[in-house]
LOLOVO-809101 format. One record per atom (N, C-alpha, C): residue in three letters; z, y, x. Coordinates in steps of 0.1 Angstrom, whole numbers, plus 2048, in hexadecimal, padded with zeros to 3 digits. Atoms other than C-alpha are relative to their C-alpha. Layout:
BEGIN
(atom 'ala',(Z,Y,X));
...
***
This chain:
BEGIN
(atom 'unk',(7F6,804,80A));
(atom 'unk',(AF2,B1E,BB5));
(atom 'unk',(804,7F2,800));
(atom 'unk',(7FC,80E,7F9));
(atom 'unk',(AF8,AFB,BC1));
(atom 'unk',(80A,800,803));
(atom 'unk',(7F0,805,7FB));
(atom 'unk',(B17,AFD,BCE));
(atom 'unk',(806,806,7F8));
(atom 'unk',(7FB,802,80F));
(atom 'unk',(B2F,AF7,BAE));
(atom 'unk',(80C,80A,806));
(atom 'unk',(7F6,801,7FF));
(atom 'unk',(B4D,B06,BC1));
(atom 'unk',(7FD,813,801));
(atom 'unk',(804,7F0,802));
(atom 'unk',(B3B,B2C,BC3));
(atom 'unk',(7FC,803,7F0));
(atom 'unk',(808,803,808));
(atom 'unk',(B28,B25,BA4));
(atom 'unk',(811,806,7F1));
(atom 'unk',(7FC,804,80E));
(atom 'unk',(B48,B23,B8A));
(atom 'unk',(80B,80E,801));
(atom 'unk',(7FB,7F1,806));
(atom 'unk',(B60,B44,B97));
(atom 'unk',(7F5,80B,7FD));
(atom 'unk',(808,7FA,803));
(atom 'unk',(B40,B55,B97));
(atom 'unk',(7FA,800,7F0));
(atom 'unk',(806,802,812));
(atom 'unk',(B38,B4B,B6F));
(atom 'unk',(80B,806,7FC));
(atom 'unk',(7F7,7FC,807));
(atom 'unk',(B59,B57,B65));
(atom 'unk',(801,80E,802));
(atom 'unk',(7FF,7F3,7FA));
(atom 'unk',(B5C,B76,B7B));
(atom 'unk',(7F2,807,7F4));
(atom 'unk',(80B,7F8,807));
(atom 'unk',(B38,B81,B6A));
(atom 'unk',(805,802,7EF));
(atom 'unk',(7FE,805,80F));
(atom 'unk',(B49,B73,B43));
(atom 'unk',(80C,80C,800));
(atom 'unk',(7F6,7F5,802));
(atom 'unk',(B66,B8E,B4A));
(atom 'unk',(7FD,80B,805));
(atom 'unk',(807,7F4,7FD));
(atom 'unk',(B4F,BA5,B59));
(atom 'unk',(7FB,80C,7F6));
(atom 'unk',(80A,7F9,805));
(atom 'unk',(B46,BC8,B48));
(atom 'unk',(7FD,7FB,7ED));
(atom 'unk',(7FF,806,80F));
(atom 'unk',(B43,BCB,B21));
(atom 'unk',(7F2,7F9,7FA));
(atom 'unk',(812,807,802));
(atom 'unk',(B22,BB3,B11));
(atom 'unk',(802,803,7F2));
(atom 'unk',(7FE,7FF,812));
(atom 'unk',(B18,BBE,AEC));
(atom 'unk',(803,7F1,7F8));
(atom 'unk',(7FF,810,807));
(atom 'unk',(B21,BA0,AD7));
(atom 'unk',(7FD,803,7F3));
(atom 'unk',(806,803,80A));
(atom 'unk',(B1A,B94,AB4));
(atom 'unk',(80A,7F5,7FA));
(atom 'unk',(7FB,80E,805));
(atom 'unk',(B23,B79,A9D));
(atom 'unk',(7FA,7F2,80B));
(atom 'unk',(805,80E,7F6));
(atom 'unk',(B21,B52,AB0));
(atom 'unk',(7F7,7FF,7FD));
(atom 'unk',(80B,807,806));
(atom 'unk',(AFE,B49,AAC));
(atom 'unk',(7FA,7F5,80C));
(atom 'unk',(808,80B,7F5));
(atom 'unk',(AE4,B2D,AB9));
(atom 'unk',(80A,7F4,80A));
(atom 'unk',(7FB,807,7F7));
(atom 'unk',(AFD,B15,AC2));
(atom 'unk',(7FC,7F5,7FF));
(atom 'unk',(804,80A,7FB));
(atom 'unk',(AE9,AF7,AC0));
(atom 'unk',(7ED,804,805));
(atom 'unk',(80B,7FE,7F8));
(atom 'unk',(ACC,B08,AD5));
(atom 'unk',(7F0,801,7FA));
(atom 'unk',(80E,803,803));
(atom 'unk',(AAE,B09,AC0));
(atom 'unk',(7FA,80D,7FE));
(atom 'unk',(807,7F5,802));
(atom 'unk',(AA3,B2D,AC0));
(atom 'unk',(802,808,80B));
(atom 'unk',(801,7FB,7F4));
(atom 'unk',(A95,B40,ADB));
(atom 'unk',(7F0,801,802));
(atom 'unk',(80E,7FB,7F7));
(atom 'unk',(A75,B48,AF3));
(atom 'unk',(7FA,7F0,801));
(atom 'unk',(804,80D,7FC));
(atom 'unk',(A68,B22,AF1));
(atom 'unk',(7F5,7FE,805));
(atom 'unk',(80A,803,7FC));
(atom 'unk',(A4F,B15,B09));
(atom 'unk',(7FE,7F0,7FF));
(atom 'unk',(808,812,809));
(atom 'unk',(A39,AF3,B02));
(atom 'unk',(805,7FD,810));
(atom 'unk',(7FA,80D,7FA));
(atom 'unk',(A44,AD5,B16));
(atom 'unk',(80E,7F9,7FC));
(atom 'unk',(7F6,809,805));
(atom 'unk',(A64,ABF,B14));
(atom 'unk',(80E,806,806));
(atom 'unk',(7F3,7F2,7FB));
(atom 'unk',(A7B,ADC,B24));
(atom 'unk',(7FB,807,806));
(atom 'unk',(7FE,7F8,7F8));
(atom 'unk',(A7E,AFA,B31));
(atom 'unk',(807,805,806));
(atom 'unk',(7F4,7FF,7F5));
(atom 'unk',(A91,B06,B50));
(atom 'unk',(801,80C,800));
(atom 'unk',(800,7F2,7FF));
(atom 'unk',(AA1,B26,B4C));
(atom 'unk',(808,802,809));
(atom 'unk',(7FA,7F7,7F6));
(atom 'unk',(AB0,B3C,B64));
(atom 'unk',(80A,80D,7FD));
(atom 'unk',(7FA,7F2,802));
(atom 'unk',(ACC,B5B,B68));
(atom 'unk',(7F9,807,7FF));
(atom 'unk',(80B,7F4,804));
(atom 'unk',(ABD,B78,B56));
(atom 'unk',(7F8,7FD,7F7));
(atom 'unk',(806,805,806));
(atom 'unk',(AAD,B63,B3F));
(atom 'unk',(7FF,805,7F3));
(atom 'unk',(7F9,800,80B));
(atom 'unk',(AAC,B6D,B1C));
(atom 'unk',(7F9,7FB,7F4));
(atom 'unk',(808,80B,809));
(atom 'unk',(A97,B52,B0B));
(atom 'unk',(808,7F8,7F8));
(atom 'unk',(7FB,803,808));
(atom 'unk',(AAF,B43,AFB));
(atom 'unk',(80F,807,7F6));
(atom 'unk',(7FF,7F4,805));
(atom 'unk',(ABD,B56,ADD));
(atom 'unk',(810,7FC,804));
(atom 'unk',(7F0,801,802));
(atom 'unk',(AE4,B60,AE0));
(atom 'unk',(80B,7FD,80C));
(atom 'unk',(7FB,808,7F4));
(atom 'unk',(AE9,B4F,B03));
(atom 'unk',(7FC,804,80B));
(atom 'unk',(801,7FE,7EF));
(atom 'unk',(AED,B5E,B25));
(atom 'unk',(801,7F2,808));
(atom 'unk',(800,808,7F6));
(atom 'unk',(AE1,B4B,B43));
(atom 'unk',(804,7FD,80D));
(atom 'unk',(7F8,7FE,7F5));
(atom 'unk',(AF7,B41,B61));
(atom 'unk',(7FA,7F3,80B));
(atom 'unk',(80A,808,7F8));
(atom 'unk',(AE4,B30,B80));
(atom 'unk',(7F5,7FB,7F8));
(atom 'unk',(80F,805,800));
(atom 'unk',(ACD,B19,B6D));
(atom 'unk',(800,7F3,7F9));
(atom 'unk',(800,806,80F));
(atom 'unk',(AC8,B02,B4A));
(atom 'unk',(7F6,7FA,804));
(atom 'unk',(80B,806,809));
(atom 'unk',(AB0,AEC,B3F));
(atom 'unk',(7FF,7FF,7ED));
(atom 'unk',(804,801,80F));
(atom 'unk',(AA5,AF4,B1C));
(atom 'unk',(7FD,7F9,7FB));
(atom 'unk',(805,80E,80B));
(atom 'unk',(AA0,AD1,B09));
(atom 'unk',(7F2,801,7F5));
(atom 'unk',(80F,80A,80C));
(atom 'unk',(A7E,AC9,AF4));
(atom 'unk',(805,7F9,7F9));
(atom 'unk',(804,810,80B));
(atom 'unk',(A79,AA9,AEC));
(atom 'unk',(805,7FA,80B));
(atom 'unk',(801,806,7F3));
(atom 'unk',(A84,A9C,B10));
(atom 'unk',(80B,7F5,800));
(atom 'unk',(7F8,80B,804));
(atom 'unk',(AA2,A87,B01));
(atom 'unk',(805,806,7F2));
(atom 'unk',(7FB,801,80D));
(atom 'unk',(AB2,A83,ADD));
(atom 'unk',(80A,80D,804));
(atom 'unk',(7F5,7F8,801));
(atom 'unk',(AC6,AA4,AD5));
(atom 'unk',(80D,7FD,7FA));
(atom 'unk',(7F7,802,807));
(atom 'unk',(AE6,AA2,AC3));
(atom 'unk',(7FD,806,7F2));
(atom 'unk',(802,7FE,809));
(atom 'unk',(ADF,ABB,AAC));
(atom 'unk',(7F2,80B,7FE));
(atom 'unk',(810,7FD,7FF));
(atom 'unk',(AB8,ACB,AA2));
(atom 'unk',(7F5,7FA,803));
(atom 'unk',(80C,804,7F7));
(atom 'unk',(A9C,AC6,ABB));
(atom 'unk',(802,802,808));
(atom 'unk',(803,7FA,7F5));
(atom 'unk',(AAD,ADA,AD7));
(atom 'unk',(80F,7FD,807));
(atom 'unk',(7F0,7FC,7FC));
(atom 'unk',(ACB,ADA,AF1));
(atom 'unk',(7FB,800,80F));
(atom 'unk',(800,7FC,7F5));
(atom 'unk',(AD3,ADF,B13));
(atom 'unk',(804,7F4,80E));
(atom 'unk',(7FA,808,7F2));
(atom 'unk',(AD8,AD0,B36));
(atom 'unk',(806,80D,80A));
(atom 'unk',(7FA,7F8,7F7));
(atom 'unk',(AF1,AE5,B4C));
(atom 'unk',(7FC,7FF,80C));
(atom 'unk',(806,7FF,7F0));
(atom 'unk',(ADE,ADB,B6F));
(atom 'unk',(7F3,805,7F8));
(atom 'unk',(811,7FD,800));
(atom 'unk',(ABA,AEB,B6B));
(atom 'unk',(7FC,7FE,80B));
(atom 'unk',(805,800,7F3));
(atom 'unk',(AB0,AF1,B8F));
(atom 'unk',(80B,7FC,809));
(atom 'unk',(7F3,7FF,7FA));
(atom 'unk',(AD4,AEF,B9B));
(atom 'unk',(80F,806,7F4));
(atom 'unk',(7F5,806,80B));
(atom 'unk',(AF7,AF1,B8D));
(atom 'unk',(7FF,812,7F4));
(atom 'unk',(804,7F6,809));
(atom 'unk',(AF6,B09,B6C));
(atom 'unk',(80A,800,7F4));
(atom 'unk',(7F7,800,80B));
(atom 'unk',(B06,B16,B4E));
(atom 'unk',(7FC,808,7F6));
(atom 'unk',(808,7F9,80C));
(atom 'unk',(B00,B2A,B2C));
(atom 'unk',(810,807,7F9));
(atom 'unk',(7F8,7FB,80C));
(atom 'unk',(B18,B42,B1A));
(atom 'unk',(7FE,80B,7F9));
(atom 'unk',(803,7F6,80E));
(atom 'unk',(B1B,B5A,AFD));
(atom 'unk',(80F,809,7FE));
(atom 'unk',(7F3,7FD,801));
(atom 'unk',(B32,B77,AF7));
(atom 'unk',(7FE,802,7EC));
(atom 'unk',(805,800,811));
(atom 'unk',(B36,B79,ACD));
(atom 'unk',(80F,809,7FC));
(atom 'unk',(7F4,7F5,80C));
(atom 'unk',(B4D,B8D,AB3));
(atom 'unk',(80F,7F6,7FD));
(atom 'unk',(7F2,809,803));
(atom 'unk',(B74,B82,AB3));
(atom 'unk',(809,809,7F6));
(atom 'unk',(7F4,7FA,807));
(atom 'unk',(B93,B8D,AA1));
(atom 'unk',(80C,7FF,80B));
(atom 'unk',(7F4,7FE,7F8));
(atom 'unk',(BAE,B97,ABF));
(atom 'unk',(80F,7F3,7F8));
(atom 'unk',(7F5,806,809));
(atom 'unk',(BCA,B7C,AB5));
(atom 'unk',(7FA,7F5,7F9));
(atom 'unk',(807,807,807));
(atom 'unk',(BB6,B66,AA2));
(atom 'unk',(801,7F1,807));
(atom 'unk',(802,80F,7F9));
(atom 'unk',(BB5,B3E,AAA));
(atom 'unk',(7F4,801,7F9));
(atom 'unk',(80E,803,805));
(atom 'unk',(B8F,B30,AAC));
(atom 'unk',(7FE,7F4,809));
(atom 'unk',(803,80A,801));
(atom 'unk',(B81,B0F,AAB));
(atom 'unk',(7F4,7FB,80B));
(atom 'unk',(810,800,7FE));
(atom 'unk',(B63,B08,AC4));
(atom 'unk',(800,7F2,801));
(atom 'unk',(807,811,804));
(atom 'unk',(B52,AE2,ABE));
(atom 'unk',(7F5,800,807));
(atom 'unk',(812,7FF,7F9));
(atom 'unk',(B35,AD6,AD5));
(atom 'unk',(800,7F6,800));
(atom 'unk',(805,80A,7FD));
(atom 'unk',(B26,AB8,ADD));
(atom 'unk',(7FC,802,80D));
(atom 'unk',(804,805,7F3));
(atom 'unk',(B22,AA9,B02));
(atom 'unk',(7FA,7F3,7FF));
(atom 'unk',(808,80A,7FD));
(atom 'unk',(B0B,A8F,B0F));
(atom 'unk',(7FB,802,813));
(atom 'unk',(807,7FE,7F2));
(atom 'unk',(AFA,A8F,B34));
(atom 'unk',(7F4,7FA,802));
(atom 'unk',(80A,808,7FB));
(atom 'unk',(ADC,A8D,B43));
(atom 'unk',(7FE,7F0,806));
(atom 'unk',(803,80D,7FB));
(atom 'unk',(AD3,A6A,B44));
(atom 'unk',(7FD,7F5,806));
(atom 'unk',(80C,802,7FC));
(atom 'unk',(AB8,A68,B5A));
(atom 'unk',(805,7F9,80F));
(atom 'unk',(7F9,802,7F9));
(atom 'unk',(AD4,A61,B76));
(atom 'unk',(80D,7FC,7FA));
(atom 'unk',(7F1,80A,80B));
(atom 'unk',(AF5,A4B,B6B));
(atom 'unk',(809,805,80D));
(atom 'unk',(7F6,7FA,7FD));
(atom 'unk',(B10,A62,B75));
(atom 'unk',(80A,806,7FA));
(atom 'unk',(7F8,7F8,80A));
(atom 'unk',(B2F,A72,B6A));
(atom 'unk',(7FE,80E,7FE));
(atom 'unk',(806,7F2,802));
(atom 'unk',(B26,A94,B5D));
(atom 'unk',(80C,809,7FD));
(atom 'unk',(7F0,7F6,7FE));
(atom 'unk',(B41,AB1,B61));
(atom 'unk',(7FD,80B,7F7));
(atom 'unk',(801,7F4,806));
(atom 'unk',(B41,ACF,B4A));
(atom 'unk',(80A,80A,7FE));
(atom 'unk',(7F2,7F4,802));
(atom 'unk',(B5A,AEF,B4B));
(atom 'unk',(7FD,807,7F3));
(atom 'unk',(801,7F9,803));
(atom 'unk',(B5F,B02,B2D));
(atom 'unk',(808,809,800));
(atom 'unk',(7F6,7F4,7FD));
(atom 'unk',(B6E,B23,B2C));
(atom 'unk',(805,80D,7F1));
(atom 'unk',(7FF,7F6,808));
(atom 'unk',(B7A,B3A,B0A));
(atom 'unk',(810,804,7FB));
(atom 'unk',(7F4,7FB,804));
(atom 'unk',(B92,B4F,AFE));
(atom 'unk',(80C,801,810));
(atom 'unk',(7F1,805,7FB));
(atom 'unk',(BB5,B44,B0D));
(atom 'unk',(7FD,7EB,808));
(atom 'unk',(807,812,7FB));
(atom 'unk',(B9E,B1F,B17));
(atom 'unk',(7FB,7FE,807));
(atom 'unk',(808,806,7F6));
(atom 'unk',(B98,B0E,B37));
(atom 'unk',(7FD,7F3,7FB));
(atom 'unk',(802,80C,7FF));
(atom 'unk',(B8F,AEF,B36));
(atom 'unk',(7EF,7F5,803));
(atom 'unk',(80D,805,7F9));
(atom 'unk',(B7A,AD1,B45));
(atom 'unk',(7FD,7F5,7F7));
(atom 'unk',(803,80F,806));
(atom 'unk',(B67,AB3,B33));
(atom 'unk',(7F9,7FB,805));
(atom 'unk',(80B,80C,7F7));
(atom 'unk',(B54,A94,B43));
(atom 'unk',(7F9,7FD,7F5));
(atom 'unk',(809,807,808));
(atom 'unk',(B38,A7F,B35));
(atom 'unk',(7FC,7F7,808));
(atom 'unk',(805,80E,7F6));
(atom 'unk',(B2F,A5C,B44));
(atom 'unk',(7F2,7FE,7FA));
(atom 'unk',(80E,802,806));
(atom 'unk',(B08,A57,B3E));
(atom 'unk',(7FB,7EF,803));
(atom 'unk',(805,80C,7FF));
(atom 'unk',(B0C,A33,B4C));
(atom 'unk',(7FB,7F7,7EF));
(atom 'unk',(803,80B,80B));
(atom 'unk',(AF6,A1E,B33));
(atom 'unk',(7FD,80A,7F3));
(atom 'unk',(806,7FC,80C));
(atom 'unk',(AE9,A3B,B22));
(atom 'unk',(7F2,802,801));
(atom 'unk',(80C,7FD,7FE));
(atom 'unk',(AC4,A46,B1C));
(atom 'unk',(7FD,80A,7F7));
(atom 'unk',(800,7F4,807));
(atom 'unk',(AB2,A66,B11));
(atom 'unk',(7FF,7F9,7F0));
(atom 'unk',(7FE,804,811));
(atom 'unk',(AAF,A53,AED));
(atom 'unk',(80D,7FB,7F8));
(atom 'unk',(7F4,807,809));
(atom 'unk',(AD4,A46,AEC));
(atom 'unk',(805,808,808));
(atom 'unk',(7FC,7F9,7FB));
(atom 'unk',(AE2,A62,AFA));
(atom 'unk',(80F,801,7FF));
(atom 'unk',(7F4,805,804));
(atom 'unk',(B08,A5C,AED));
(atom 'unk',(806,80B,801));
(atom 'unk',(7F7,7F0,800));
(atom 'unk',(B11,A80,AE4));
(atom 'unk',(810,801,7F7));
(atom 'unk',(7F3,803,805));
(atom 'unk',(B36,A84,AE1));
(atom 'unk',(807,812,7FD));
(atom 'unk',(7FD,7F5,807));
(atom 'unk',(B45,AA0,ACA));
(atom 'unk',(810,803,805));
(atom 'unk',(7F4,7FC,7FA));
(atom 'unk',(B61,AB4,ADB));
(atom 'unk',(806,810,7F8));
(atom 'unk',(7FC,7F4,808));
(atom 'unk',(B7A,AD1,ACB));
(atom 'unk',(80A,808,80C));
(atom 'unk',(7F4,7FD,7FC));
(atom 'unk',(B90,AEB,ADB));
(atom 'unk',(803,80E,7F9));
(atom 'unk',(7FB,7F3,807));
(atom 'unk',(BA4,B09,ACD));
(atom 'unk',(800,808,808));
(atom 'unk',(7FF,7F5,7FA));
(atom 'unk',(BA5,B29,ADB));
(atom 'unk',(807,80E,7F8));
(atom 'unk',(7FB,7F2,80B));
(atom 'unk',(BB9,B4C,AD1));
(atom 'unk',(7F6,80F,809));
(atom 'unk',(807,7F5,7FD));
(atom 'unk',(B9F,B6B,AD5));
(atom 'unk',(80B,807,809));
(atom 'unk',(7F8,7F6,7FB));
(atom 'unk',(BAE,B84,AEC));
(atom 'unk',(7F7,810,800));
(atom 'unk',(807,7F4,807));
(atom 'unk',(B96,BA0,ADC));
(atom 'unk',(7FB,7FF,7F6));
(atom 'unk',(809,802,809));
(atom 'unk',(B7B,BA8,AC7));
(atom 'unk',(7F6,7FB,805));
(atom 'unk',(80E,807,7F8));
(atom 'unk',(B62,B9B,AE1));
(atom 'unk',(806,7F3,807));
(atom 'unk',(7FC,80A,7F9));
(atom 'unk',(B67,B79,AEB));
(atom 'unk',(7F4,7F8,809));
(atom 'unk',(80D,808,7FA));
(atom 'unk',(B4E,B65,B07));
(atom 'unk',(804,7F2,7FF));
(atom 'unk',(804,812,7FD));
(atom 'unk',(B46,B3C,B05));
(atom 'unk',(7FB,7FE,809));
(atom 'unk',(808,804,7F9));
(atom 'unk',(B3D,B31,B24));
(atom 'unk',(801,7F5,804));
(atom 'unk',(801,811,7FF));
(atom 'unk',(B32,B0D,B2B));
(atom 'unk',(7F9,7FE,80B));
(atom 'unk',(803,802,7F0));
(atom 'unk',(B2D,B05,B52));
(atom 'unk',(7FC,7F3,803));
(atom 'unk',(801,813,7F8));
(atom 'unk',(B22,AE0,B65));
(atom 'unk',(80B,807,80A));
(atom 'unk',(7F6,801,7F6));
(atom 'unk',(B38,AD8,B7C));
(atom 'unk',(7FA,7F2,80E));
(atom 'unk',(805,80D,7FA));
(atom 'unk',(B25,AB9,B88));
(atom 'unk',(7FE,803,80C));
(atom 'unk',(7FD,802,7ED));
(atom 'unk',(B27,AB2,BAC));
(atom 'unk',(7FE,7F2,808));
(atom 'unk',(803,812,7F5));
(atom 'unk',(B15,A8F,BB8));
(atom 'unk',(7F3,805,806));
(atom 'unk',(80D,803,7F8));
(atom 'unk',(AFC,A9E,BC8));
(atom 'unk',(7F2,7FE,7F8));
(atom 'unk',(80A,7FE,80D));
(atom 'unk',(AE0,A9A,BAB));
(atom 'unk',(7FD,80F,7F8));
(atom 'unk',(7F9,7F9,807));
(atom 'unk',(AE3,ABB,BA3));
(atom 'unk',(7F6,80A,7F3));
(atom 'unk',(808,7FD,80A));
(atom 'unk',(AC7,ABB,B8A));
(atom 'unk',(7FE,7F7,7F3));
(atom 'unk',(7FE,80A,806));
(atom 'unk',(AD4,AA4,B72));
(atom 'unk',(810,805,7FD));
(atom 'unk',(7F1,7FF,7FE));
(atom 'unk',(AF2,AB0,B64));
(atom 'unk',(805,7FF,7EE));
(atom 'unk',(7FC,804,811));
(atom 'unk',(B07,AB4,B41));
(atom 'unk',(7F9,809,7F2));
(atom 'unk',(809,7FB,80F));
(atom 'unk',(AF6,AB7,B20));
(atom 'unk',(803,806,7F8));
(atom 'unk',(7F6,7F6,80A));
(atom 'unk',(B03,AD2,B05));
(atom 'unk',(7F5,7FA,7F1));
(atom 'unk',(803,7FA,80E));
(atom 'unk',(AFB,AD4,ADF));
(atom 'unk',(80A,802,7F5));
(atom 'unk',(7F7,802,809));
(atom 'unk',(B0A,ADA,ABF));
(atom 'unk',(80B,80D,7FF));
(atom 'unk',(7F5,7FA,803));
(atom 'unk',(B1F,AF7,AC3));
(atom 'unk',(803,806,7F6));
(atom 'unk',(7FD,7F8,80A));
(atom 'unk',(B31,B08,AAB));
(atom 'unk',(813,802,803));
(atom 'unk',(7F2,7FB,7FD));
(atom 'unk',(B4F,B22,AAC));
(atom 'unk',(804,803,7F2));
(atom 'unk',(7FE,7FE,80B));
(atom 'unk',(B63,B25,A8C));
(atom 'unk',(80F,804,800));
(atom 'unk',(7F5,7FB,801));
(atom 'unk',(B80,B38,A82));
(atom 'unk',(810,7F8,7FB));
(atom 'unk',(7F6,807,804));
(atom 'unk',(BA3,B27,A7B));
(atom 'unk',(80B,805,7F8));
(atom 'unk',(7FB,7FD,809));
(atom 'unk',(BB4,B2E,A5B));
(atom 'unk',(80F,800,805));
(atom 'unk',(7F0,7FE,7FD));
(atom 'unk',(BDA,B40,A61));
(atom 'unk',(807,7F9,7F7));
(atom 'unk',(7F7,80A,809));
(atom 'unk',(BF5,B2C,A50));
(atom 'unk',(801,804,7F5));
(atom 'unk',(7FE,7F8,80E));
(atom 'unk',(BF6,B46,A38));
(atom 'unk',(7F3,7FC,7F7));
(atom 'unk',(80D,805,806));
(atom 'unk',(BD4,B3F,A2D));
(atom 'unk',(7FE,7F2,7F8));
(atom 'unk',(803,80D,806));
(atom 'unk',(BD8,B1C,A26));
(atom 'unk',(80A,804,7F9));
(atom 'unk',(7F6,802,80C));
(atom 'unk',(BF7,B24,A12));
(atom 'unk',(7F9,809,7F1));
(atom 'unk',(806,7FC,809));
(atom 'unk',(BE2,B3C,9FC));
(atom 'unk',(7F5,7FA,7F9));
(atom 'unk',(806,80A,807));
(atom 'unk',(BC6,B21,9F9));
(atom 'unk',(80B,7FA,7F5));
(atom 'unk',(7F8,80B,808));
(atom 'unk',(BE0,B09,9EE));
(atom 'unk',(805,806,7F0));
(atom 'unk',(7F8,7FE,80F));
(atom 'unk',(BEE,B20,9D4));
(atom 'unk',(7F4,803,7F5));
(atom 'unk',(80B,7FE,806));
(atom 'unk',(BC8,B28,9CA));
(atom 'unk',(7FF,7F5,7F3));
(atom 'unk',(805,805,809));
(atom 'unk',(BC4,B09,9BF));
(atom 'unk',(806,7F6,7F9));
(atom 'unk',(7F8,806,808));
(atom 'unk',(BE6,B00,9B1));
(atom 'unk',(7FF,809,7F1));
(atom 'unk',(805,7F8,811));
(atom 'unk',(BD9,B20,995));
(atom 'unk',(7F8,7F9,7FB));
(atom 'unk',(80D,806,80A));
(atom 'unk',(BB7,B10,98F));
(atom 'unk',(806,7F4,7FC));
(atom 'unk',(7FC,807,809));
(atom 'unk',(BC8,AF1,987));
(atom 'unk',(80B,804,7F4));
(atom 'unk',(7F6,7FC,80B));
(atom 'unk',(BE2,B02,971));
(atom 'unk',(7FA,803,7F7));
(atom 'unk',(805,7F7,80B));
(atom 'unk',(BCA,B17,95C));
(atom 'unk',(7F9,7EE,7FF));
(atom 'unk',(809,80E,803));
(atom 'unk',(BB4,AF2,95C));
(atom 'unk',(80D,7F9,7F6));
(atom 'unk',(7FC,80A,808));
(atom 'unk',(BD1,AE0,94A));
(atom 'unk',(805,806,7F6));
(atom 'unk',(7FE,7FA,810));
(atom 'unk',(BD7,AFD,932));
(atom 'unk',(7F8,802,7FA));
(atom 'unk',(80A,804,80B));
(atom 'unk',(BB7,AFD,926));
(atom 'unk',(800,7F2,7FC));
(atom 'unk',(804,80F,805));
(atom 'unk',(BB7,AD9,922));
(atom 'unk',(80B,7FE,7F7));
(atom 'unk',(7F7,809,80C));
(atom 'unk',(BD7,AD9,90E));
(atom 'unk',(7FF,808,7F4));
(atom 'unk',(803,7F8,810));
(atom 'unk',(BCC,AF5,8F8));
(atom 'unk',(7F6,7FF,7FD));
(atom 'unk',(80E,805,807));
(atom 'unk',(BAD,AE3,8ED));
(atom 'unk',(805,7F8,7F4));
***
């Protein structure tokens, strides 16, 4: 699973592969699962130690081994070689949804760190420079993208991409969270919600 250029149609090919039971999003900042004592653990495809999250080549499960972003726990996309982690969860066909994560990179080597993610109707790639960082100042940076479900089952899958040859040292995940994105209609029914509660608010106040 080293070579990034098999490694990434093969994660997608498996993410549109065949139907996977899904659920509501859970565990997206990593803290629940099969946990073994030390400062990580290196999981593998076929894994199912950590709850909610299929394993693709090969993770590092975070301890204590550098500052998380958010909890106690998160991930490194190189474990033994280049790796990745996704989840299929419950959508609304049509629906826009929110997903928010946090990147950082392994430290341990000062390189730019590559990460593909992949949902819905969403490709896309983000870097991380670790020059001048350390597992205690880790400089985790909060990233957003939209996506429109194209079912009721939708997969997240979050890939490395890294390619200097280090290939155990790669980009850092935490933090995720998928959230649904209010139709235009929605906000106009808020708005008129709480153009009532102020109305009935200034008729009581004037019939006092």
């Amino acid at each position: 699973m080293k070579n990034k250029r098999l490694l990434i149609p093969l994660l997608f090919a498996f993410a549109l592969a065949g139907q996977a039971q899904a659920a509501a999003f859970q565990n997206g900042d990593f803290e629940f699962g099969n946990l073994e004592s030390g400062s990580f653990t290196t999981l593998t495809a076929g894994s199912n130690a950590l709850t909610g999250w299929s394993i693709i080549g090969s993770v590092d499960w975070i301890h204590q081994y550098w500052s998380p972003s958010s909890g106690s726990r998160s991930l490194d996309l190189n474990g033994s070689g280049y790796g990745g982690v996704q989840q299929f969860f419950d959508t609304v066909a049509g629906q826009t949804y929110q997903v928010s994560f946090d990147l950082a990179g392994n430290p341990d080597v000062a390189t730019l760190k590559t990460m593909a993610v992949g949902v819905g109707n969403y490709a896309g790639v983000f870097q991380f420079d670790t020059t001048g960082r350390d597992r205690s100042n880790m400089g985790w940076q909060t990233h957003q993208i939209s996506f429109i479900a194209q079912g009721d089952t939708t997969v997240l899958t979050f890939a490395s991409l890294t390619d200097d040859g280090n290939v155990v040292w790669g980009p850092a995940l935490d933090n995720v969270k998928v959230t649904a994105v209010p139709e235009p209609e929605g906000y106009a029914m808020l708005g008129l919600g709480f153009a009532m509660v102020g109305l009935l608010a200034r008729r009581r106040g004037q019939g006092r």
